[in-house]
MDAnalysis code that builds the backbone (N, CA, C; Angstrom):
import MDAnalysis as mda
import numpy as np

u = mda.Universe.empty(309, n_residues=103, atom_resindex=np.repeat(np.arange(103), 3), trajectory=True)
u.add_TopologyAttr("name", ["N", "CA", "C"] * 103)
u.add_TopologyAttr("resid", np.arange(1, 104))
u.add_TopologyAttr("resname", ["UNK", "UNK", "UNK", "UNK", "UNK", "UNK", "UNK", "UNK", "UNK", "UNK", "UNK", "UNK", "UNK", "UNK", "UNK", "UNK", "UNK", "UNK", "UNK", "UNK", "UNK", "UNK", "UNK", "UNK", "UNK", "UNK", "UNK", "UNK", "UNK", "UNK", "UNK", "UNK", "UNK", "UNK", "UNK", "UNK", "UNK", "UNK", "UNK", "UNK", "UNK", "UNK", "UNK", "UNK", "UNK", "UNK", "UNK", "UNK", "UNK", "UNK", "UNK", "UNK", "UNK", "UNK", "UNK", "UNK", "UNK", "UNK", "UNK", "UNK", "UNK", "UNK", "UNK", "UNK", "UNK", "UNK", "UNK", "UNK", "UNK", "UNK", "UNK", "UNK", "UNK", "UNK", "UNK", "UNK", "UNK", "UNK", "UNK", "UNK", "UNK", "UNK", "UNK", "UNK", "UNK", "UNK", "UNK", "UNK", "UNK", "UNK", "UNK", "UNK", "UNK", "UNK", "UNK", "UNK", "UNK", "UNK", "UNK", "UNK", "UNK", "UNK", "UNK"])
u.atoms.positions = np.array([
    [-12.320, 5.513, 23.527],
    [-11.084, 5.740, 22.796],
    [-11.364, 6.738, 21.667],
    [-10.397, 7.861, 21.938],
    [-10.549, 8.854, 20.583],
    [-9.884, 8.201, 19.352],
    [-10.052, 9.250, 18.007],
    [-9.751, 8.695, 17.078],
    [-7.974, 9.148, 17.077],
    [-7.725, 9.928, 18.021],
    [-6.078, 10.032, 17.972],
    [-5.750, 9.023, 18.635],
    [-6.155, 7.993, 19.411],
    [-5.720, 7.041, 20.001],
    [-5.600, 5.786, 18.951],
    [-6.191, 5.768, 18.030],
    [-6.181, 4.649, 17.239],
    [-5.167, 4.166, 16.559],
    [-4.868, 3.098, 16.193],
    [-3.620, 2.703, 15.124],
    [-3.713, 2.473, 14.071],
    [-3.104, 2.393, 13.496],
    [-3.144, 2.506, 11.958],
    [-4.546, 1.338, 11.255],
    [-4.139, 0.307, 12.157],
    [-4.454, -0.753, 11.622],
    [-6.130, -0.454, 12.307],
    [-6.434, -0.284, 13.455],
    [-7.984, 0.367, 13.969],
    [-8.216, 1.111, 12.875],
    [-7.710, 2.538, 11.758],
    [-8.161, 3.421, 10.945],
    [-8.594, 2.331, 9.995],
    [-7.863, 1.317, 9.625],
    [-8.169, 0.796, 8.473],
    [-9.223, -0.078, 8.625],
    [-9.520, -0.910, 9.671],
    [-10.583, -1.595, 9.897],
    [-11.853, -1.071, 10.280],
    [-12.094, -0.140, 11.222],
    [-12.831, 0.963, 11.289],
    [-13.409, 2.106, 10.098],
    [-12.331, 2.825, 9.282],
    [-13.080, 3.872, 8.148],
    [-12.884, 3.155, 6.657],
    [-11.529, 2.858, 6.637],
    [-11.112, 2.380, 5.603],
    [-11.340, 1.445, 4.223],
    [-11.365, 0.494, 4.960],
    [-12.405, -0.749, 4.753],
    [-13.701, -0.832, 4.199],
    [-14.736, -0.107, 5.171],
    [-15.423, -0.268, 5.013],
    [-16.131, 0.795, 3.936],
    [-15.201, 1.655, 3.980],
    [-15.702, 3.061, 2.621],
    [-15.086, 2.514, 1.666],
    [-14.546, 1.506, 1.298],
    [-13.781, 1.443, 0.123],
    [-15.008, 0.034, -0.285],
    [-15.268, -0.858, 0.392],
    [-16.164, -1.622, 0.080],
    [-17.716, -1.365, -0.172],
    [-17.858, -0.137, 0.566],
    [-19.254, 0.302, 0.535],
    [-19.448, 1.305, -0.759],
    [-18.271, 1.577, -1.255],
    [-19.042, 2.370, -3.014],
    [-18.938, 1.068, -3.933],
    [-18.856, 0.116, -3.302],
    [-18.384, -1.119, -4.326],
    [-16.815, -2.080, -4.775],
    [-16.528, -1.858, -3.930],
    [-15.155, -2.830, -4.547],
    [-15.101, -4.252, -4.072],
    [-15.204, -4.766, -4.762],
    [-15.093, -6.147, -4.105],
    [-13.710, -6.407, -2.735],
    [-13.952, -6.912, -2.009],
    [-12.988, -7.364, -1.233],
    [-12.014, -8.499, -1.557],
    [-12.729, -9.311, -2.049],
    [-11.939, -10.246, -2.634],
    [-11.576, -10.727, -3.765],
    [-12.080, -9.678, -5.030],
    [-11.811, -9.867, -6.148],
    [-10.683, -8.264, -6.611],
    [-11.045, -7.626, -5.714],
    [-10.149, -6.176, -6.433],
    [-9.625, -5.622, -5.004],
    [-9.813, -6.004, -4.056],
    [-8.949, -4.876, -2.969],
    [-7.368, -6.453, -2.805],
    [-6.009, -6.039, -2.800],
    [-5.600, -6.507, -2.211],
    [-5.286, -5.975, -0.692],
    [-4.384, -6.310, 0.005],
    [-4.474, -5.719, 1.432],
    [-2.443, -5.856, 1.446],
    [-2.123, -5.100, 2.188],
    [-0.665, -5.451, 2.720],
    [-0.176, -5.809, 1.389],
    [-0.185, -5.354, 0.506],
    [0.354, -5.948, -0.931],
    [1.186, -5.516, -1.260],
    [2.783, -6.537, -1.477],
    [3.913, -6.218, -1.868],
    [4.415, -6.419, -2.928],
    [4.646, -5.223, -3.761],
    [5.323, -4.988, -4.947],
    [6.616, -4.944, -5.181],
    [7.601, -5.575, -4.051],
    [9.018, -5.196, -4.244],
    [9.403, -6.713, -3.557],
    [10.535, -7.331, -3.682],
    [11.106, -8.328, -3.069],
    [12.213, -7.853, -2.238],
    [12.362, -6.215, -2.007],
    [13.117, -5.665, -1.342],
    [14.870, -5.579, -2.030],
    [15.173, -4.149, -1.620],
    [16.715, -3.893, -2.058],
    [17.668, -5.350, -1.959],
    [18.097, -5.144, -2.499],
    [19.538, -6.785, -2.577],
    [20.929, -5.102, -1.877],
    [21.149, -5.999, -0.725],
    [21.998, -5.526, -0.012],
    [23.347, -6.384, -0.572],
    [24.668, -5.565, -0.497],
    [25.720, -6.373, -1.117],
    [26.794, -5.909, -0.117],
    [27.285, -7.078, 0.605],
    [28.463, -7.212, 1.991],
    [29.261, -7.805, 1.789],
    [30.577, -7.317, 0.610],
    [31.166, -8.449, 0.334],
    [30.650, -9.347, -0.385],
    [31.022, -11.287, 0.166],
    [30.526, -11.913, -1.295],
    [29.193, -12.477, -0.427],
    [28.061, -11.424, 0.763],
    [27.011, -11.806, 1.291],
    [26.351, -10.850, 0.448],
    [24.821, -11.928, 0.328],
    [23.935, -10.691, -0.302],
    [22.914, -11.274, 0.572],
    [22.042, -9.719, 0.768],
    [20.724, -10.267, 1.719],
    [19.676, -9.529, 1.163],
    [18.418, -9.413, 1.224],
    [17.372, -8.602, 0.820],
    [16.753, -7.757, 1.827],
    [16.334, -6.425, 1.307],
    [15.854, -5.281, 2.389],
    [14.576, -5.577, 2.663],
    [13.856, -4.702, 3.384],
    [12.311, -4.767, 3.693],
    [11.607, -4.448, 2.118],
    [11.049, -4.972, 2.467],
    [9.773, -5.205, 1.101],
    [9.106, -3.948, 1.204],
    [9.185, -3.414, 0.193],
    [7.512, -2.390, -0.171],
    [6.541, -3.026, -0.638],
    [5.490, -2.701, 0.744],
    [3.994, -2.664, 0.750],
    [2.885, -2.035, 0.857],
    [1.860, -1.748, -0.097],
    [1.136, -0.683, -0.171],
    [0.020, -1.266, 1.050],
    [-0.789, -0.386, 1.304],
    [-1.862, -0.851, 2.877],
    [-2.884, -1.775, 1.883],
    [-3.363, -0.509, 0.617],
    [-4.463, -1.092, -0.479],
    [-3.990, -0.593, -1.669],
    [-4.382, -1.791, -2.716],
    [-4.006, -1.646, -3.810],
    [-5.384, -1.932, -4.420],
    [-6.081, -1.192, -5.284],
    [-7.507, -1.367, -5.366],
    [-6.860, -1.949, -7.341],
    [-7.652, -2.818, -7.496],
    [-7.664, -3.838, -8.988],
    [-8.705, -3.197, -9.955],
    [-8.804, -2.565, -10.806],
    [-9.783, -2.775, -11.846],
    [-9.474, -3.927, -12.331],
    [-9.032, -4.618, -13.131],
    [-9.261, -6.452, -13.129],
    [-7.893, -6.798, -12.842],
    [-7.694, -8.547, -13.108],
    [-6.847, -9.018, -12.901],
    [-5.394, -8.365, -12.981],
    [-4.514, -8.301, -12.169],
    [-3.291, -7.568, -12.521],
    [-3.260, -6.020, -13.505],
    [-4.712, -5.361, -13.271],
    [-4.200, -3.849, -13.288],
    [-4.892, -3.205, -12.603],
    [-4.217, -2.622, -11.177],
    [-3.899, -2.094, -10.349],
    [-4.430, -0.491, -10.892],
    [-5.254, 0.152, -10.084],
    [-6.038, 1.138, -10.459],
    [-5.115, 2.237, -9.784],
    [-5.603, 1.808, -7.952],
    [-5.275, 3.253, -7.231],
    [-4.520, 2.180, -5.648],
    [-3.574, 3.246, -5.227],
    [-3.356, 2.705, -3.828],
    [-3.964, 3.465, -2.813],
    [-4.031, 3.164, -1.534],
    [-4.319, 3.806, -0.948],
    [-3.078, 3.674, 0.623],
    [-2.551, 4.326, 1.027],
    [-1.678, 4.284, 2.275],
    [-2.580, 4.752, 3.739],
    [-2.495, 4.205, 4.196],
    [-2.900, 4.689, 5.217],
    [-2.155, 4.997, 6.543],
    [-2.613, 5.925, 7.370],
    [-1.794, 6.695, 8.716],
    [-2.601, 6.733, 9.665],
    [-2.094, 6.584, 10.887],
    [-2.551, 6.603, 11.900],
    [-3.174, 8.382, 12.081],
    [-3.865, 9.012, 13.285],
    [-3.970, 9.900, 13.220],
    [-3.297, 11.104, 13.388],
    [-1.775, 10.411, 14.142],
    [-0.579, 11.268, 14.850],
    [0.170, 11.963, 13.254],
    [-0.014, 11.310, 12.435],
    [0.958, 11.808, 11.289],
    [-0.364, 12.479, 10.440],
    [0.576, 13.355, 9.522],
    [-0.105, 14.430, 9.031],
    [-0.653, 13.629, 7.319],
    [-1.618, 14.218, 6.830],
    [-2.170, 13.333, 5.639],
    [-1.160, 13.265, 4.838],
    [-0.662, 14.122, 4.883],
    [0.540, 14.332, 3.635],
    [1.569, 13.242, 3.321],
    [1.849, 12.759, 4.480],
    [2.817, 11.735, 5.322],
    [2.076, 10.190, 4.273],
    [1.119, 10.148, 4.293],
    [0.788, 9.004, 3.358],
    [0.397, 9.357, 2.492],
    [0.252, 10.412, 1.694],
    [-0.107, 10.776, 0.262],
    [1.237, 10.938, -0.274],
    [2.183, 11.542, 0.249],
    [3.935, 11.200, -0.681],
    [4.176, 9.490, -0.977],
    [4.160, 8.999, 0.378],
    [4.149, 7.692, 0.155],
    [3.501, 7.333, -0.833],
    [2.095, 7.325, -1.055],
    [1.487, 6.502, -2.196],
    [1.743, 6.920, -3.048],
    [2.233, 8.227, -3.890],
    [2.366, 8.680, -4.312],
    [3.681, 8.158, -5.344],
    [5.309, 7.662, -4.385],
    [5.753, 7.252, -4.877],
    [5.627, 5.678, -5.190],
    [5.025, 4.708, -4.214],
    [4.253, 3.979, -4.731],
    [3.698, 3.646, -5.736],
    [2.724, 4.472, -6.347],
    [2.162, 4.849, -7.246],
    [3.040, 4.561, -8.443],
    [4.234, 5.418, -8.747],
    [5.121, 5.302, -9.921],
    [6.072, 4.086, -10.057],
    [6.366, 4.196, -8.479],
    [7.107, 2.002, -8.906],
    [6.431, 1.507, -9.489],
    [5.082, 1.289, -8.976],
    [3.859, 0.061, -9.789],
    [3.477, 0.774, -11.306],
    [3.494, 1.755, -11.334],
    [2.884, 2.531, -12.765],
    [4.562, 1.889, -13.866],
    [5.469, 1.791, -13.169],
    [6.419, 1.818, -14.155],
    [6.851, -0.071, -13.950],
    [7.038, -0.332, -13.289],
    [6.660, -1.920, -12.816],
    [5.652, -2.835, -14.226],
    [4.430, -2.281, -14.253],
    [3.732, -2.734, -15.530],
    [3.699, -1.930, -16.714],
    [4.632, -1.224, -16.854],
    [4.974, -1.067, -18.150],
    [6.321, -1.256, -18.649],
    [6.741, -2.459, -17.703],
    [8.016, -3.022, -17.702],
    [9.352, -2.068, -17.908],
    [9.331, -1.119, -17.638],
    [10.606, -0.095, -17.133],
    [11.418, -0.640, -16.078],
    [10.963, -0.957, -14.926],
    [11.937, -1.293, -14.029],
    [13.291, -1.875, -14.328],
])
């Protein structure tokens, strides 16, 4: 299997992972994984309200407890890098403005 065959989730278990743990990050003290920062849009239908899909970053790397250093998004190989660097990118400023209580 080439590396264009892979899925997102193969990139991350395969390169990802393991370069992010191997300069040092703890896995279980500073990487979260699938980590959601949003409880999702409040949709309004009339007098129904429902909630949207959640934003979730792939990695959210911790310098300590609850502050959140760097994300990281990750893409399969079919999409172009860019494609997850906007993403984290805006990512990035929800959570940057999120703990400095702006939201």
């Amino acid at each position: 299997m080439g590396k264009k065959d892979l899925s997102e989730e193969d990139i991350k278990a395969r390169y990802i992972t393991p370069a992010v743990t191997n300069v040092g990050w703890d896995l279980k003290k500073q990487i979260r994984l699938e980590y959601a920062f949003t409880a999702g849009r409040i949709i309004l239908r009339g007098n129904i309200t429902a909630r949207g899909k959640k934003k979730r970053a792939d990695y959210v790397l911790f310098y300590k407890n609850n502050l959140p250093l760097a994300i990281i998004e990750a893409k399969d190989n079919n999409h172009p890098v860019g494609a997850g660097l906007q993403q984290a990118i805006e990512y990035a400023k929800y959570c940057r403005m999120r703990i400095l209580g702006i939201s």
